[in-house]
mmCIF file of the N, C-alpha and C atoms, coordinates in Angstrom:
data_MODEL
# 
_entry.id   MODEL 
# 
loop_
_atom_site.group_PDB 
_atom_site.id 
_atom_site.type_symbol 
_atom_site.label_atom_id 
_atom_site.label_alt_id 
_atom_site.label_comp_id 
_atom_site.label_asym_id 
_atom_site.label_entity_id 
_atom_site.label_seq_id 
_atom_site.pdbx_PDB_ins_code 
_atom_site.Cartn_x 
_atom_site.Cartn_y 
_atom_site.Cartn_z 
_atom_site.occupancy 
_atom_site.B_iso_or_equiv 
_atom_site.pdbx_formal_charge 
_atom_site.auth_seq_id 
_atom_site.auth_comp_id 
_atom_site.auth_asym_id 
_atom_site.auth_atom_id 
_atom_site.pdbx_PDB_model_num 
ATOM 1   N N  . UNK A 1 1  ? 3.969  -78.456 70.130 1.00 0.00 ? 1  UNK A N  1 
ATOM 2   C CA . UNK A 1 1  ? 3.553  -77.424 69.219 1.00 0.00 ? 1  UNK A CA 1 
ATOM 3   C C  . UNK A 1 1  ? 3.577  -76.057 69.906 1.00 0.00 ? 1  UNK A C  1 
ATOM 4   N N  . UNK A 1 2  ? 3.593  -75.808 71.253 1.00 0.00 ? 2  UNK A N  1 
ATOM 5   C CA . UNK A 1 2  ? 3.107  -75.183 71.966 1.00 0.00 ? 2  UNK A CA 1 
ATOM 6   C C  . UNK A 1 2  ? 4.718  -74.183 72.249 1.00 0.00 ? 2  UNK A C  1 
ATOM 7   N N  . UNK A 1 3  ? 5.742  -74.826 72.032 1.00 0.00 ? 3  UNK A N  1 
ATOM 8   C CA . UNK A 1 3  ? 7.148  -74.795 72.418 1.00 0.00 ? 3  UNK A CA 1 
ATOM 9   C C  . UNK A 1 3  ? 7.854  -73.838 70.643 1.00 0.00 ? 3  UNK A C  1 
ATOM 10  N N  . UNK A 1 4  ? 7.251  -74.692 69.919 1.00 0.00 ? 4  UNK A N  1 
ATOM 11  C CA . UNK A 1 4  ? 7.281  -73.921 68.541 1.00 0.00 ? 4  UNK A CA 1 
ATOM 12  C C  . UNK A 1 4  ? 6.666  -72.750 68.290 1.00 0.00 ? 4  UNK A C  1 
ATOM 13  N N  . UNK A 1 5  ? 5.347  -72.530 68.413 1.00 0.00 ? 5  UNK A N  1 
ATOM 14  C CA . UNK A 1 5  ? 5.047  -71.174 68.157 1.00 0.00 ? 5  UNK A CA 1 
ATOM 15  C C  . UNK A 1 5  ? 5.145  -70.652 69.672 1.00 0.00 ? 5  UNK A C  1 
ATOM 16  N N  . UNK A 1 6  ? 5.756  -70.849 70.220 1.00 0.00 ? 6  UNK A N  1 
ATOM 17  C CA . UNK A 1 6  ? 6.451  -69.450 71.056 1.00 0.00 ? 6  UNK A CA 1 
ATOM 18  C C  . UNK A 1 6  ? 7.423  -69.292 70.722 1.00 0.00 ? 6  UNK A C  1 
ATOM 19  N N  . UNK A 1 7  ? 8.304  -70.226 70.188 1.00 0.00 ? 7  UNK A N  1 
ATOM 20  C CA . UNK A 1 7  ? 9.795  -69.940 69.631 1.00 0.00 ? 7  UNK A CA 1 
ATOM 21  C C  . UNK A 1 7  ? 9.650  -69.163 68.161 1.00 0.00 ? 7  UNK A C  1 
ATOM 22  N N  . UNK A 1 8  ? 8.964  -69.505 67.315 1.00 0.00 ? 8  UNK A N  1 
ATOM 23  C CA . UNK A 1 8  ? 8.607  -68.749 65.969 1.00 0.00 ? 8  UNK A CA 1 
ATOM 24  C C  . UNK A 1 8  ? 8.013  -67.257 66.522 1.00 0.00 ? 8  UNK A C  1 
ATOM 25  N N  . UNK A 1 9  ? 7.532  -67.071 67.611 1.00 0.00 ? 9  UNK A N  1 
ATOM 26  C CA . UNK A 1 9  ? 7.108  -65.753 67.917 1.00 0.00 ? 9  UNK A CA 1 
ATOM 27  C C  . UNK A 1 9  ? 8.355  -64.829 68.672 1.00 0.00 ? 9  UNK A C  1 
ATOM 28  N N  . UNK A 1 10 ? 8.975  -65.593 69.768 1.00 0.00 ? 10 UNK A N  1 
ATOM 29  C CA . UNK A 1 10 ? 10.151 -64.848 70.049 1.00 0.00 ? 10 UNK A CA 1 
ATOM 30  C C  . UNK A 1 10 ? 11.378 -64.560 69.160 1.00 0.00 ? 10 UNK A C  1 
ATOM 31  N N  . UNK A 1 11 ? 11.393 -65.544 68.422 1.00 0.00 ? 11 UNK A N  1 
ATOM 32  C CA . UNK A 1 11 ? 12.674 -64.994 67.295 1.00 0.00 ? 11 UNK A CA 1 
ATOM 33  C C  . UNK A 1 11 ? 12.020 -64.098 66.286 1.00 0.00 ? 11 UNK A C  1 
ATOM 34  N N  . UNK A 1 12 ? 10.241 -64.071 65.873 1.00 0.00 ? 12 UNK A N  1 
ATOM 35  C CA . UNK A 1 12 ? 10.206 -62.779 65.310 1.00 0.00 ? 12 UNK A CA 1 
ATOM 36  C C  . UNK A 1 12 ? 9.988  -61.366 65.796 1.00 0.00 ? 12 UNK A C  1 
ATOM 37  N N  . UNK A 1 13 ? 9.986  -61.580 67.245 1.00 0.00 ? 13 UNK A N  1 
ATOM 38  C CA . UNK A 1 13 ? 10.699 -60.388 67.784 1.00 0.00 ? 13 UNK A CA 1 
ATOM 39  C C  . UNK A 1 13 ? 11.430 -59.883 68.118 1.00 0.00 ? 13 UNK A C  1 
ATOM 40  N N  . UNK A 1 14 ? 12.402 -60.764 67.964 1.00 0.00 ? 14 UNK A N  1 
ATOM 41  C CA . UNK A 1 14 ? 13.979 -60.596 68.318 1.00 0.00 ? 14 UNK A CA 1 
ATOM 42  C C  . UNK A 1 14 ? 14.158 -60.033 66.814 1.00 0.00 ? 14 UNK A C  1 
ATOM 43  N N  . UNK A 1 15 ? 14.093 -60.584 65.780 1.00 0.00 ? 15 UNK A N  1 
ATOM 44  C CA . UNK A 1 15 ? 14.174 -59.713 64.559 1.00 0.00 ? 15 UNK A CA 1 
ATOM 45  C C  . UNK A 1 15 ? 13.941 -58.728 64.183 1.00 0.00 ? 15 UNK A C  1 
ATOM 46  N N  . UNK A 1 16 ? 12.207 -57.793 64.317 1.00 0.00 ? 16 UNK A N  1 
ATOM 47  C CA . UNK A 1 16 ? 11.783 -56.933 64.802 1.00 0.00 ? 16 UNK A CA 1 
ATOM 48  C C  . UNK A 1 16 ? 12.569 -56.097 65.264 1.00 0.00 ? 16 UNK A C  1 
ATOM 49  N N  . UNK A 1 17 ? 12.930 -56.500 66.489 1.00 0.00 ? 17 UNK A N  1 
ATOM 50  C CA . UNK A 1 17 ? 14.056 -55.594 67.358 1.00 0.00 ? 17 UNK A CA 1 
ATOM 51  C C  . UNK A 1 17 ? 15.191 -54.898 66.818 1.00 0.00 ? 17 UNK A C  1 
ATOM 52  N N  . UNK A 1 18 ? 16.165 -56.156 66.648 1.00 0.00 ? 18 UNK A N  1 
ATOM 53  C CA . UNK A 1 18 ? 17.259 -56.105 65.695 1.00 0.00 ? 18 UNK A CA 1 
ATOM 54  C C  . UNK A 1 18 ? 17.393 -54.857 64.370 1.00 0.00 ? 18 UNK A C  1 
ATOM 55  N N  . UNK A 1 19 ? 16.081 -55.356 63.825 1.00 0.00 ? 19 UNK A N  1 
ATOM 56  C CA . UNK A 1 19 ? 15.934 -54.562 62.484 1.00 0.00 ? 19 UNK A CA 1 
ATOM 57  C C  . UNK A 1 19 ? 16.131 -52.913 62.900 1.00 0.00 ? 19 UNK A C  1 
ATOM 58  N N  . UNK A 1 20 ? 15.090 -53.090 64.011 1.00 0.00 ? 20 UNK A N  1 
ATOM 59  C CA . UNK A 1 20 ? 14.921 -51.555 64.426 1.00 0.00 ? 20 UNK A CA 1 
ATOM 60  C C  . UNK A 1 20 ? 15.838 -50.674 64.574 1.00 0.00 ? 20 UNK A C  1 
ATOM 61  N N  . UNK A 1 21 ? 16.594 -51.529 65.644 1.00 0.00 ? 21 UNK A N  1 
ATOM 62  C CA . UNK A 1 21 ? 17.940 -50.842 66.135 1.00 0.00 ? 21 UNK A CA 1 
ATOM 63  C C  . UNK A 1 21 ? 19.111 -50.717 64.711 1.00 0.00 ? 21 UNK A C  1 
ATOM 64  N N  . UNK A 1 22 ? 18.896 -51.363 63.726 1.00 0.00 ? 22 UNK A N  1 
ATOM 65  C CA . UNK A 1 22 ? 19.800 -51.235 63.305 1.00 0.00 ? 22 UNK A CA 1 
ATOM 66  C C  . UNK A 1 22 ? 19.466 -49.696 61.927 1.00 0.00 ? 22 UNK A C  1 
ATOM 67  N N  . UNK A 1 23 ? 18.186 -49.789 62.070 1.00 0.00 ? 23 UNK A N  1 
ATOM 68  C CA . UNK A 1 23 ? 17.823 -48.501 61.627 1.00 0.00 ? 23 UNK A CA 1 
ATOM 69  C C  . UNK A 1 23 ? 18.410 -47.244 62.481 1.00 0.00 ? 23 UNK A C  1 
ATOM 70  N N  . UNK A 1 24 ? 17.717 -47.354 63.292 1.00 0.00 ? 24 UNK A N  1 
ATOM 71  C CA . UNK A 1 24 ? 18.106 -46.183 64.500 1.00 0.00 ? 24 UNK A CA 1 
ATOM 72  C C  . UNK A 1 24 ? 19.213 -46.044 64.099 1.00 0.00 ? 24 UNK A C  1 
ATOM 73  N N  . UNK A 1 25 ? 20.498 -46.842 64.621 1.00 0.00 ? 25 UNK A N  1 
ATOM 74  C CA . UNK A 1 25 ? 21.748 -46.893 64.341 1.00 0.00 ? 25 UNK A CA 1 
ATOM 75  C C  . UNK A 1 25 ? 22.203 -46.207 63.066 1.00 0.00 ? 25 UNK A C  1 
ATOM 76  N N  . UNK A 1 26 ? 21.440 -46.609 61.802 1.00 0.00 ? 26 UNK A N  1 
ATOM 77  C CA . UNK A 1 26 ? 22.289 -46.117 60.496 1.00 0.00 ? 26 UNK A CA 1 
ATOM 78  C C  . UNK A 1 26 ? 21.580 -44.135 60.391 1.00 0.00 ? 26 UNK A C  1 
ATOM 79  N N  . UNK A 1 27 ? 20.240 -44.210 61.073 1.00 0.00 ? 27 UNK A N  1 
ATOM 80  C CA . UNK A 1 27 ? 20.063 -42.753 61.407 1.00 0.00 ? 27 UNK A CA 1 
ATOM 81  C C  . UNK A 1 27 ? 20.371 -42.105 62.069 1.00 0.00 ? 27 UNK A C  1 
ATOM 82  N N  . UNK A 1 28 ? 21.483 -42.477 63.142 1.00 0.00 ? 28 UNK A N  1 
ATOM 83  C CA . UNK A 1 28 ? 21.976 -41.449 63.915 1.00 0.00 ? 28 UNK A CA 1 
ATOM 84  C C  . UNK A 1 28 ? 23.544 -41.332 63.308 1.00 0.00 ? 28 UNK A C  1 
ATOM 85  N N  . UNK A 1 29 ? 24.047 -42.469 63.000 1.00 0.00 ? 29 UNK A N  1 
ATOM 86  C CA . UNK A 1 29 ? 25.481 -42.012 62.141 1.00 0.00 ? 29 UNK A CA 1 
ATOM 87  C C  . UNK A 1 29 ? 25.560 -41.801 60.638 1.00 0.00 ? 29 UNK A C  1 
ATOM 88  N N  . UNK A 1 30 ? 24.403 -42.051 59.738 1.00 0.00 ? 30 UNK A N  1 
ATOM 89  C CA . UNK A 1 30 ? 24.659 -41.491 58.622 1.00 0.00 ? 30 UNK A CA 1 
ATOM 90  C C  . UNK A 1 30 ? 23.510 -40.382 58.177 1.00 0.00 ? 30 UNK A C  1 
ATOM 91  N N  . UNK A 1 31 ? 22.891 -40.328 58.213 1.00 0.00 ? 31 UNK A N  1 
ATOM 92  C CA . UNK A 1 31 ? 21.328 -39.413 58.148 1.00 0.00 ? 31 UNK A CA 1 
ATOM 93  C C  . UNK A 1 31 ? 21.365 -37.588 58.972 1.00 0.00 ? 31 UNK A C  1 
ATOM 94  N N  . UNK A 1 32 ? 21.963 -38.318 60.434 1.00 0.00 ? 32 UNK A N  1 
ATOM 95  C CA . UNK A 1 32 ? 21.786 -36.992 60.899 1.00 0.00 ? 32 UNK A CA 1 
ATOM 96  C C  . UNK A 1 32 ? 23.093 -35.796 60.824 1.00 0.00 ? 32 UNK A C  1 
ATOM 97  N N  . UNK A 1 33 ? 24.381 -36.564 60.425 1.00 0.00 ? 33 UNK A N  1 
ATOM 98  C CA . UNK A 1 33 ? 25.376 -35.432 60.338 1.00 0.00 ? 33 UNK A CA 1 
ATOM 99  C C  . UNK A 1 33 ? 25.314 -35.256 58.936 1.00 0.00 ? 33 UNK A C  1 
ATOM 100 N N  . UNK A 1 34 ? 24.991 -35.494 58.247 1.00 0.00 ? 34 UNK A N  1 
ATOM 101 C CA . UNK A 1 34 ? 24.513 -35.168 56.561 1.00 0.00 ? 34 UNK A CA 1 
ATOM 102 C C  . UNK A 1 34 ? 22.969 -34.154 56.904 1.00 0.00 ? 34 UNK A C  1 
ATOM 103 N N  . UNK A 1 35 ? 22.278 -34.148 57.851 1.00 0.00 ? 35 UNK A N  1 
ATOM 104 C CA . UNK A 1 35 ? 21.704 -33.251 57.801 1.00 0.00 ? 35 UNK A CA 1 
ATOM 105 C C  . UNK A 1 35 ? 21.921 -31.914 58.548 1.00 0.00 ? 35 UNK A C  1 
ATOM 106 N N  . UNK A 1 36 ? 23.022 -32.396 59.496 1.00 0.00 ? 36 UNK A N  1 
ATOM 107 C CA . UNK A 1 36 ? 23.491 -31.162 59.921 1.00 0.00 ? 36 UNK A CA 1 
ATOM 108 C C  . UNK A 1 36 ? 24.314 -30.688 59.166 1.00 0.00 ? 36 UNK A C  1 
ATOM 109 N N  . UNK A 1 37 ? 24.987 -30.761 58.886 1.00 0.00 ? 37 UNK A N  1 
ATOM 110 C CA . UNK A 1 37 ? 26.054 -29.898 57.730 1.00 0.00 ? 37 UNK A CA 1 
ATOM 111 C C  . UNK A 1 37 ? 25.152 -29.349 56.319 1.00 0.00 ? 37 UNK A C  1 
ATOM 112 N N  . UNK A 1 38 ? 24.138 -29.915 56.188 1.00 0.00 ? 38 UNK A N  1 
ATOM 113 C CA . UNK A 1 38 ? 22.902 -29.134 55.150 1.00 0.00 ? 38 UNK A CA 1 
ATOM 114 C C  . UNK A 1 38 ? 22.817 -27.841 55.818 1.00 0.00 ? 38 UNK A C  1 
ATOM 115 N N  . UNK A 1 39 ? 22.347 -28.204 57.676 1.00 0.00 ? 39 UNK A N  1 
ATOM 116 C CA . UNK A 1 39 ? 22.038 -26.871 58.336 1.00 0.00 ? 39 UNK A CA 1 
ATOM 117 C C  . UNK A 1 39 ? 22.518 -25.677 58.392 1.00 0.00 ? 39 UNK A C  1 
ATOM 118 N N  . UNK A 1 40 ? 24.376 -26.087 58.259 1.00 0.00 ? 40 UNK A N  1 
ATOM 119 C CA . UNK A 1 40 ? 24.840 -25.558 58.611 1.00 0.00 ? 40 UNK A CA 1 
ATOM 120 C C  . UNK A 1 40 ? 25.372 -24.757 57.190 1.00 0.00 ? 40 UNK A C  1 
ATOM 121 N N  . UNK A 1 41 ? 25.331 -25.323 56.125 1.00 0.00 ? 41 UNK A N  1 
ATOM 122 C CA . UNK A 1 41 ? 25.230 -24.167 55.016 1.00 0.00 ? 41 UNK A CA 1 
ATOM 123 C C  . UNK A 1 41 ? 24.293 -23.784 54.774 1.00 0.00 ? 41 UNK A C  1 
ATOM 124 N N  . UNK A 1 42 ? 22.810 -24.103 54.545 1.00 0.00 ? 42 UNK A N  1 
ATOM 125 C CA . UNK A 1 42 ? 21.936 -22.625 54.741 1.00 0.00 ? 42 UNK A CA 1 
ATOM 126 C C  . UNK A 1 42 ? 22.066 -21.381 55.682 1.00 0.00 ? 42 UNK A C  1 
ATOM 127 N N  . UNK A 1 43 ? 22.743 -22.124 56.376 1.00 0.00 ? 43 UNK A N  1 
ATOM 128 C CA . UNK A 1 43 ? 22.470 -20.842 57.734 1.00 0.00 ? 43 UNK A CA 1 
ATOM 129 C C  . UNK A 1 43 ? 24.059 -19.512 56.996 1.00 0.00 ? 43 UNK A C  1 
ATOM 130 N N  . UNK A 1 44 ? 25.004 -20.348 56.657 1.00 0.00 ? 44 UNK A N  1 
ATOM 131 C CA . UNK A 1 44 ? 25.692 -19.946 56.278 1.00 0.00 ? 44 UNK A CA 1 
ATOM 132 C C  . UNK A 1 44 ? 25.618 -18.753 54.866 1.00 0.00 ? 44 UNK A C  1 
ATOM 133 N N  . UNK A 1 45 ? 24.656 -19.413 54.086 1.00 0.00 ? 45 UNK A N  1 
ATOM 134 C CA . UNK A 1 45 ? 24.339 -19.265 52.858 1.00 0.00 ? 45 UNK A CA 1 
ATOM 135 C C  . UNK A 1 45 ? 23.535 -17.827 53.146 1.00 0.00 ? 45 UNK A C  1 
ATOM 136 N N  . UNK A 1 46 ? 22.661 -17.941 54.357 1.00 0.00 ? 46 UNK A N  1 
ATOM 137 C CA . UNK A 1 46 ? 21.447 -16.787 54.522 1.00 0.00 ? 46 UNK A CA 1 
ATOM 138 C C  . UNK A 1 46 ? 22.544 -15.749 55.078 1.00 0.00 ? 46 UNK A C  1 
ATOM 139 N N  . UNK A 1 47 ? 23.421 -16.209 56.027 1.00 0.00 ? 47 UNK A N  1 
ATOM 140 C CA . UNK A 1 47 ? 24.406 -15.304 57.187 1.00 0.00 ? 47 UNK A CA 1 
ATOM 141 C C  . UNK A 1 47 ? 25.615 -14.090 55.541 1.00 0.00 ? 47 UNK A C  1 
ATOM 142 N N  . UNK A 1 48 ? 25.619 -14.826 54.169 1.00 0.00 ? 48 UNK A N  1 
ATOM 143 C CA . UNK A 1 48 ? 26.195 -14.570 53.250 1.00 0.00 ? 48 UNK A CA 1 
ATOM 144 C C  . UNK A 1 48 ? 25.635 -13.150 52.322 1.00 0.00 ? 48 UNK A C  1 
ATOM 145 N N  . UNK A 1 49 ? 23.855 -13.583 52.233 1.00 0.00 ? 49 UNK A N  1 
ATOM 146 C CA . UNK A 1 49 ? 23.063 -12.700 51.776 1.00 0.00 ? 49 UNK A CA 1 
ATOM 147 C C  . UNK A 1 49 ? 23.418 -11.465 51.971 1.00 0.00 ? 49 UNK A C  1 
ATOM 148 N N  . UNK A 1 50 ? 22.965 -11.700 53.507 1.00 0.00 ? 50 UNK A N  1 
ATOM 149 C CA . UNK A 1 50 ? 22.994 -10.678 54.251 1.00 0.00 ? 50 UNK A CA 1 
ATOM 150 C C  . UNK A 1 50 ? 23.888 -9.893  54.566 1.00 0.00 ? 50 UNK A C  1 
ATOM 151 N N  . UNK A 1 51 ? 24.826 -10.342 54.345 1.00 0.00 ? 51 UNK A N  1 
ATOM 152 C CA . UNK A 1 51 ? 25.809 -9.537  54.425 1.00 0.00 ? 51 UNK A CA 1 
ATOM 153 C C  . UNK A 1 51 ? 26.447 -8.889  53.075 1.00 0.00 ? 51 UNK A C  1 
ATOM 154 N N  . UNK A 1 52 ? 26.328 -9.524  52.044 1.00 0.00 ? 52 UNK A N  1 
ATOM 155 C CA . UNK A 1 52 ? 26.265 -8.932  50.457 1.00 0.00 ? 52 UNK A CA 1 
ATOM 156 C C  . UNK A 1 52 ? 25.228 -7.970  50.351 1.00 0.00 ? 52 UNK A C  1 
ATOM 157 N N  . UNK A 1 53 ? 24.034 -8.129  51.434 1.00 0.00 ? 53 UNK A N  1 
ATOM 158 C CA . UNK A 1 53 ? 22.876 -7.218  50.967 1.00 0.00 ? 53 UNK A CA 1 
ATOM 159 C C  . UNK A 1 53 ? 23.505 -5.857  51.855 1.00 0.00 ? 53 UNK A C  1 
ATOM 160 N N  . UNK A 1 54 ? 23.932 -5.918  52.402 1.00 0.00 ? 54 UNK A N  1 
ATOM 161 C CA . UNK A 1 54 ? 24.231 -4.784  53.869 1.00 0.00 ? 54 UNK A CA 1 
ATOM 162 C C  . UNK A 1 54 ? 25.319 -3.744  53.372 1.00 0.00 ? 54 UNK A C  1 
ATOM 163 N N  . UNK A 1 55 ? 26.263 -4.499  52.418 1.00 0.00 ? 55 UNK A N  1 
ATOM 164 C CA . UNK A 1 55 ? 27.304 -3.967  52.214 1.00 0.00 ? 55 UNK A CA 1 
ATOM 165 C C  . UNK A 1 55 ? 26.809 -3.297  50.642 1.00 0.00 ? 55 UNK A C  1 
ATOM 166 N N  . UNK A 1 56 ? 25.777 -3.310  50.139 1.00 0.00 ? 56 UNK A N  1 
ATOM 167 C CA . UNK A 1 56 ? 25.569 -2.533  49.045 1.00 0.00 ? 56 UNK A CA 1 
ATOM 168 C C  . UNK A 1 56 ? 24.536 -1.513  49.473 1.00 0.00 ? 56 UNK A C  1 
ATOM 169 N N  . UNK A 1 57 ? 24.422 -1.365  50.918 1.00 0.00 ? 57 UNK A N  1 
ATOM 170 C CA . UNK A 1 57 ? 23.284 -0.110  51.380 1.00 0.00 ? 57 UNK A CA 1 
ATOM 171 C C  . UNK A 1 57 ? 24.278 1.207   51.620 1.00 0.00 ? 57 UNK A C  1 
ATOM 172 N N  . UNK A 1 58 ? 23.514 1.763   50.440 1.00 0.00 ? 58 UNK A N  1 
ATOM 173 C CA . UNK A 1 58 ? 24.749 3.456   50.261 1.00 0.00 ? 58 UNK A CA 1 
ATOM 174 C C  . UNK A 1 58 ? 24.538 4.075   51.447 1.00 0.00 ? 58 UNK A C  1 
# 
């Protein structure tokens, strides 16, 4: 019995694990360059203003 619940405990941390990483994983290749390219048109978007605002100062 003793052989079983250590084995029912290590494979649910091996799962655990697994799961984790495979989060991590889908947040560093799908999550974070979808949020950089968000970044990178606000910045764009503000860099746009500003310059529409600049060019109408008589």
């Amino acid at each position: 019995m003793k052989q079983f619940a250590k084995g029912v405990l290590v494979g649910g941390l091996g799962t655990i694990a697994a799961i984790a990483s495979g989060l991590f994983t889908f947040h560093k290749t799908v999550i974070e360059p979808v949020e950089e390219q968000e970044k990178k048109f606000d910045e764009n978007r503000r860099a746009a203003i500003r310059k529409g605002r600049s060019a109408h100062q008589g």
